[in-house]
C-alpha positions as CSV (number, residue, x, y, z in Angstrom):
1,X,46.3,37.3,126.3
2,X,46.6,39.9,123.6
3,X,44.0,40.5,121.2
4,X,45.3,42.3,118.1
5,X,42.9,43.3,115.2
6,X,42.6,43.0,111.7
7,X,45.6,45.8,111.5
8,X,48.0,43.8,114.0
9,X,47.1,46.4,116.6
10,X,46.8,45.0,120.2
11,X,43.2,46.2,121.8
12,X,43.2,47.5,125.5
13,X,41.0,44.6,126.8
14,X,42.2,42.0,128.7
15,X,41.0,38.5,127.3
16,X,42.1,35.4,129.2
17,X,42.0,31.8,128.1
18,X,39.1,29.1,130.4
19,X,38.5,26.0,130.7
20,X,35.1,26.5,128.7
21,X,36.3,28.9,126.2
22,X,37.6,33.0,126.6
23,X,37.0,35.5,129.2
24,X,36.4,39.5,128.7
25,X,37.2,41.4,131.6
26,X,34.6,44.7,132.0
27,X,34.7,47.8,130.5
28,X,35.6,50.9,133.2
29,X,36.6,54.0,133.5
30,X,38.4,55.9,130.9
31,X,41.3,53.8,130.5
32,X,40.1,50.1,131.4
33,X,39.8,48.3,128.7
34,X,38.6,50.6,126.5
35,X,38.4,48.7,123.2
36,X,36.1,46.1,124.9
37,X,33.3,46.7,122.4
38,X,35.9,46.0,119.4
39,X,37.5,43.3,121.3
40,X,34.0,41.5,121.4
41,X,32.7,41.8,118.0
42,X,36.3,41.3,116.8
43,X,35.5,37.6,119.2
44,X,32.6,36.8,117.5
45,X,33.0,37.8,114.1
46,X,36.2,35.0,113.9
47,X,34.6,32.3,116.0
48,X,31.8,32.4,113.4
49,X,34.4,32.2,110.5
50,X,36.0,29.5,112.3
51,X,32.5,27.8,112.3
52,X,33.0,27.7,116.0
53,X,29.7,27.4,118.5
54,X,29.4,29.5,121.6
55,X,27.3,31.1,123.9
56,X,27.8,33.6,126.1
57,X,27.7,34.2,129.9
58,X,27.6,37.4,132.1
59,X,30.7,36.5,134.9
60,X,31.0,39.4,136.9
61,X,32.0,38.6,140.2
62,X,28.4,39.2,142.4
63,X,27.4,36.2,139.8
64,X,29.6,33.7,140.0
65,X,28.1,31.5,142.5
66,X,25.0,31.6,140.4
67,X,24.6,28.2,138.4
68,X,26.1,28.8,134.6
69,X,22.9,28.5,132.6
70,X,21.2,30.8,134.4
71,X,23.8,33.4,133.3
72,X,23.0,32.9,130.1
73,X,22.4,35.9,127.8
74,X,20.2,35.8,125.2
75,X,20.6,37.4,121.8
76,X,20.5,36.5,118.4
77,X,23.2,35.0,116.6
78,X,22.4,35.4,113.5
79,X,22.1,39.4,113.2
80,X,25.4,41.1,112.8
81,X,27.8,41.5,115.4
82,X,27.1,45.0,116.0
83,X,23.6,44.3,116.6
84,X,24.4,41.2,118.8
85,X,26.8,43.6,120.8
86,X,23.5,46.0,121.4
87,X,21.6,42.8,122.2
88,X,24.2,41.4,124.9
89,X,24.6,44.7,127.0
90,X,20.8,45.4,126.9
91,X,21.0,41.4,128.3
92,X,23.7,41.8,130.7
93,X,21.8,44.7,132.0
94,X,18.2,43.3,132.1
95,X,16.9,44.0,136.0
96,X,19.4,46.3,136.7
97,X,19.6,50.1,137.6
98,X,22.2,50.1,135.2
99,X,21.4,50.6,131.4
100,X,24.7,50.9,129.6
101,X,27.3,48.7,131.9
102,X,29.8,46.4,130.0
103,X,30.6,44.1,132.5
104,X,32.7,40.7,132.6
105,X,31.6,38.0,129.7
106,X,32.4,34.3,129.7
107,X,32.1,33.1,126.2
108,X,32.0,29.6,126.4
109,X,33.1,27.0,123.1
110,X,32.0,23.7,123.6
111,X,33.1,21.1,121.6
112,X,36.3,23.1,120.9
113,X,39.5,22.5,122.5
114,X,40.6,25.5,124.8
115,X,44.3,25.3,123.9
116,X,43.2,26.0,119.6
117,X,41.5,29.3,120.7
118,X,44.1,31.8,120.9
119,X,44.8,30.6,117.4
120,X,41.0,31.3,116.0
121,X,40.6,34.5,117.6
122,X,44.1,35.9,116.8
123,X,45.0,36.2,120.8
124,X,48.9,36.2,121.6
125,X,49.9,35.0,124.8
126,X,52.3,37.9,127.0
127,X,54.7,36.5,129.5
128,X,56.3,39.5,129.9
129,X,58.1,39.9,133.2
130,X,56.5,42.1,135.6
131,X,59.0,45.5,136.8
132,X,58.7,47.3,139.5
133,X,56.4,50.4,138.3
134,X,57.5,53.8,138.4
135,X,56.2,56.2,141.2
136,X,54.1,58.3,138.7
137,X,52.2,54.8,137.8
138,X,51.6,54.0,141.7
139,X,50.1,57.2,142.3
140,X,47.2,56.4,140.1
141,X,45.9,54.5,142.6
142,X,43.0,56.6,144.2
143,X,41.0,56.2,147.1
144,X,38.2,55.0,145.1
145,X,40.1,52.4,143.9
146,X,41.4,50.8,147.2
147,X,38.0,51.4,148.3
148,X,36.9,48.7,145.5
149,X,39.1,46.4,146.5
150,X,38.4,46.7,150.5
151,X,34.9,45.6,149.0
152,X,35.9,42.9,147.6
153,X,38.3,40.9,149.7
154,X,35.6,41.8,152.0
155,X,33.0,40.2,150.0
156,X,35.1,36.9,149.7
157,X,36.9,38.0,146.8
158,X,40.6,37.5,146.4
159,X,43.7,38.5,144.5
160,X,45.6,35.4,143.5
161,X,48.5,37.0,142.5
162,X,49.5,37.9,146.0
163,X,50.4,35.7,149.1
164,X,48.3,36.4,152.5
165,X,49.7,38.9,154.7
166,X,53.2,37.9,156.7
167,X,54.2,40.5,158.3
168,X,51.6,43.3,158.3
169,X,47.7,43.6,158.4
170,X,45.8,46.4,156.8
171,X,42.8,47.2,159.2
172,X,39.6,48.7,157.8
173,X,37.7,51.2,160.1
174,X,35.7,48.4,161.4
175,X,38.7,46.4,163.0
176,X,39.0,43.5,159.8
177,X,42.4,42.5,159.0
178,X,43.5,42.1,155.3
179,X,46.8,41.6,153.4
180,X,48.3,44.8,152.4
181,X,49.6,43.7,149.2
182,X,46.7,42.0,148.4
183,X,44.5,45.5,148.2
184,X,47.1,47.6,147.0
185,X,47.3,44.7,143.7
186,X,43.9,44.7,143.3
187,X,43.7,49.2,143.8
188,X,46.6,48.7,141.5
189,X,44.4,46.7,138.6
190,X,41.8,48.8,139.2
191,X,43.6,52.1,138.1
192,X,45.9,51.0,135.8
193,X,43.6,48.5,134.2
194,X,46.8,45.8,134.2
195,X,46.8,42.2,136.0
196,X,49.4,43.7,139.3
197,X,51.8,41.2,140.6
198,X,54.2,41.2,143.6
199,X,57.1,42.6,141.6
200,X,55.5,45.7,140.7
201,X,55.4,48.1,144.0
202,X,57.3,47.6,147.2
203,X,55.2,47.0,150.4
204,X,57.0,48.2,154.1
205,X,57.4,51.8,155.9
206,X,58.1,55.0,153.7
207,X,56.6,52.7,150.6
208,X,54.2,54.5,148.2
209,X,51.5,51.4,148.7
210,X,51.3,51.8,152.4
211,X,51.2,55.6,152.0
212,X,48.4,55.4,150.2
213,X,46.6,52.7,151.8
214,X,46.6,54.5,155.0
215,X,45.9,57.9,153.1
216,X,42.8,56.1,152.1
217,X,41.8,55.1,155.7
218,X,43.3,51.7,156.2
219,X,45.5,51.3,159.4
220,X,49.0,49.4,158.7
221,X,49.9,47.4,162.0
222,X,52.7,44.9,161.8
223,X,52.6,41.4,163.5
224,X,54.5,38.2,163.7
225,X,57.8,40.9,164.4
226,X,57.6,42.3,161.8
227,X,59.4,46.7,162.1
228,X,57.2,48.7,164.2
229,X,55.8,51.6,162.8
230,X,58.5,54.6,162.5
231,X,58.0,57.1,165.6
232,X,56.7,60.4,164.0
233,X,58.3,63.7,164.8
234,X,56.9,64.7,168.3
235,X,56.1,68.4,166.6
236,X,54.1,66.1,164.0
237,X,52.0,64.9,166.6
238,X,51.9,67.7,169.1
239,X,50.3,69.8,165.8
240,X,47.8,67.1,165.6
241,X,46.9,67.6,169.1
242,X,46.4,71.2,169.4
243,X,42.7,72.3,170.7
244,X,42.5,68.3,171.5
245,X,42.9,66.4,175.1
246,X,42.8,62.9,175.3
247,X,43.0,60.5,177.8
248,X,45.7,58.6,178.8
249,X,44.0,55.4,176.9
250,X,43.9,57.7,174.1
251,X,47.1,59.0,174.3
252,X,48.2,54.9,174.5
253,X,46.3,54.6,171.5
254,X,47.4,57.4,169.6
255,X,51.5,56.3,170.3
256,X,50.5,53.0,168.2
257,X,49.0,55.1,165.6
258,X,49.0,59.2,165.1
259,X,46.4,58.6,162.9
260,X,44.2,58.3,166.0
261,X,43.9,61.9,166.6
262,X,41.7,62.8,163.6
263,X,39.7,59.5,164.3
264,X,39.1,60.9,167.8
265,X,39.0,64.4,166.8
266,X,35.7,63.2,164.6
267,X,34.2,61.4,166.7
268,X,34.0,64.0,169.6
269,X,32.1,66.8,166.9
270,X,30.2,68.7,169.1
271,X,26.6,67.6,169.3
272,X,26.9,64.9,166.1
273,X,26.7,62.0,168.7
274,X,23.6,63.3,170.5
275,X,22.1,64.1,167.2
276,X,23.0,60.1,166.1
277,X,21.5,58.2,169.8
278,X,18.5,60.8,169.1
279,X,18.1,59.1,165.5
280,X,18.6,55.8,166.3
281,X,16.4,55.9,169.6
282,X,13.7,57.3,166.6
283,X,14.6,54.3,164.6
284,X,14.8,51.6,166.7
285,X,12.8,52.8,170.2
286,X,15.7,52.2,172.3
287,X,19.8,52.0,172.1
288,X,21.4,49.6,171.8
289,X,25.1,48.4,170.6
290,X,25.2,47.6,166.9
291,X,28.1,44.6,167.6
292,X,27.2,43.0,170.1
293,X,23.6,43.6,170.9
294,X,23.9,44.5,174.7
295,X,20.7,46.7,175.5
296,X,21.9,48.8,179.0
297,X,18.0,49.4,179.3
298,X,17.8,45.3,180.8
299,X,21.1,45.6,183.0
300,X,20.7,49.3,184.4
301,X,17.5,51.2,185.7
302,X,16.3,54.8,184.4
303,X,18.5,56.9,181.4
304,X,21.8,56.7,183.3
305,X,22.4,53.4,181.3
306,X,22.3,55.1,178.1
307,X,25.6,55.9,179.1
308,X,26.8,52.5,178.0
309,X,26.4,53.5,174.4
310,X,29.3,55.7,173.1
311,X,29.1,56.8,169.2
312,X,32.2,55.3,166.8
313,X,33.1,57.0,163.6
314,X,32.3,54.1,161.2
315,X,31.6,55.3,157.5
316,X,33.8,57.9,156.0
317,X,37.2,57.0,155.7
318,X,38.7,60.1,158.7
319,X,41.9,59.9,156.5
320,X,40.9,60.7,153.4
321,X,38.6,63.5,154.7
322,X,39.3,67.1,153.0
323,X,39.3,69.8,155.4
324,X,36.1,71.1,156.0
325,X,34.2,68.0,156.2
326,X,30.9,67.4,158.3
327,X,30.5,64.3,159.2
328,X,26.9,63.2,159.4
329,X,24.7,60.6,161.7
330,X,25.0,57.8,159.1
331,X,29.3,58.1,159.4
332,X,28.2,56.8,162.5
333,X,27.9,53.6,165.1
334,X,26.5,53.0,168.0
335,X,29.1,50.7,170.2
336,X,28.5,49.9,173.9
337,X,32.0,51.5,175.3
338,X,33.8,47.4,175.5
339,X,33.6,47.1,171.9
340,X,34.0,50.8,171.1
341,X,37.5,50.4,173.3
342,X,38.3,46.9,171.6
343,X,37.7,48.1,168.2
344,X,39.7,51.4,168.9
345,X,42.8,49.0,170.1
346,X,42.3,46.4,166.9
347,X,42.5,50.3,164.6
348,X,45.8,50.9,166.5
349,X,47.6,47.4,167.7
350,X,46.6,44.7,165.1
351,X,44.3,42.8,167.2
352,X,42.0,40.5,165.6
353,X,38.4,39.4,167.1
């Protein structure tokens, strides 16, 4: 829906029709619904000329499972909308470390039909076709922002928009598949502040979403026959390799994604991993593998069992690293070497737990 203003404007919020009344999406960024404060007052100032009741609900998406009343925020309606406005952010915000957040408001009409709404509040409804966005648009889309929506498809979140994957998986570092087009459309609302759907990007080899999904440390593996990943130049490759040896389960590795050298590269730093079983030994008293639990210390006698516990380069995306980075002990995992060498195969070849 577009919410225009007393001038016939259109505000950069997005408002969108519910069963119990209107929806405000947040406020982020610099370009995300920017007019979010107007596009609120401008709400309430015409559902009270329209003698219409409402309350209002914080709806963000940590919430939602939360029974409604208890998302109730409390201000009073009968101060003027700029006041109520101050009222319902230092509300949405009570108990948070945030002070000055405009998140996502459901303000709810009962008693009033949903379908008069649009009319009260002065909301025109876009069914514009969506075209496929130029290349200058796609590129908007940060790391950051596929970042947020790793988090949350991971966090059971979803982008209805898009159809699961078919034909490719987009791996995160820890060996979890998720639908390509899915977090690109979600990266893509995110930095462009638009509701994405499937006509605007292209997903497949040499595309600008799986170029930047990867860029931002996803790993693209096809399945169900879908096109293998093009072969990179061998001079591509052997410069990724120079000063670096693997083994030939490496190299086997590496053939079903290049990307493997800098993940391996990482992970062999000199003295990080000691410096990481040190700290966790500190922490814990003992190693142990963070998957699946084994503890060598009750299969093997004396230190030599340690040897079951190999260090896996789990935080930092390698991919997006600049040049120059030093990793740290909390980028990584400890992994006894089965799951280190199953999760290292699910990066490259797509397989799922």
């Amino acid at each position: 829906m577009i919410l225009m203003n007393e001038r016939g404007t259109p505000l950069n919020a997005k408002v969108e029709m519910h069963e119990l009344g209107i929806v405000l999406h947040s406020r982020s960024g610099t370009t995300r619904n920017r007019d979010y404060r107007a596009a609120l007052e401008l709400l309430m100032s015409r559902l009270d000329n329209a003698d219409v009741a409402y309350e209002i609900y914080l709806d963000s998406r940590p919430v939602q499972q939360i029974p409604l009343p208890e998302r109730r925020l409390s201000f009073d309606q009968q101060t003027a909308v700029a006041r109520r406005f101050d009222l319902i952010v230092q509300a949405m915000n009570d108990g948070t470390n945030s002070h000055g957040a405009w998140r996502r408001l459901l303000i709810a009409t009962p008693g009033t039909d949903p379908r008069t709404l649009p009319l009260i509040v002065g909301a025109k409804e876009t069914r514009r076709a969506a075209t496929r966005l130029p290349s200058t648009e796609l590129r908007k889309v940060r790391p950051h922002h596929i970042e947020r929506a790793v988090t949350i498809l991971l966090e059971g979140g979803d982008a209805p928009n898009f159809s699961p994957s078919r034909d490719y998986d987009a791996m995160t570092v820890d060996g979890v598949p998720l639908a390509p087009k899915k977090v690109f459309g979600l990266a893509l609302q995110e930095a462009l502040g638009i509701e994405a759907h499937p006509a605007h990007f292209s997903a497949g080899w040499g595309q600008i979403s799986f170029e930047l999904l990867e860029e931002a440390g996803l790993w693209i593996v096809p399945k169900n026959g879908a096109a293998a990943r093009p072969k990179p130049k061998s001079s591509a490759v052997q410069a990724e390799l120079v000063g670096f040896t693997p083994t030939e389960e490496e190299r086997s590795w590496i053939e079903g994604n290049p990307k493997m050298v800098s993940h391996l590269k990482r992970e062999r730093q000199p003295g990080l991993a000691k410096k990481k079983r040190e700290k966790f030994i500190a922490k814990h008293g003992r190693l142990f593998c963070e998957d699946c639990g084994l503890d060598p210390s009750e299969h093997y006698d004396g230190e030599a069992g340690s040897a079951c516990i190999e260090v896996h380069h789990h935080r930092t995306r390698v991919a997006a690293m600049q040049p120059g980075h030093l990793s740290t002990t909390e980028d990584l995992k400890c992994l006894c070497a089965n799951c280190h060498r199953v999760l290292h195969r699910k990066l490259t070849l797509g397989i799922s737990a």
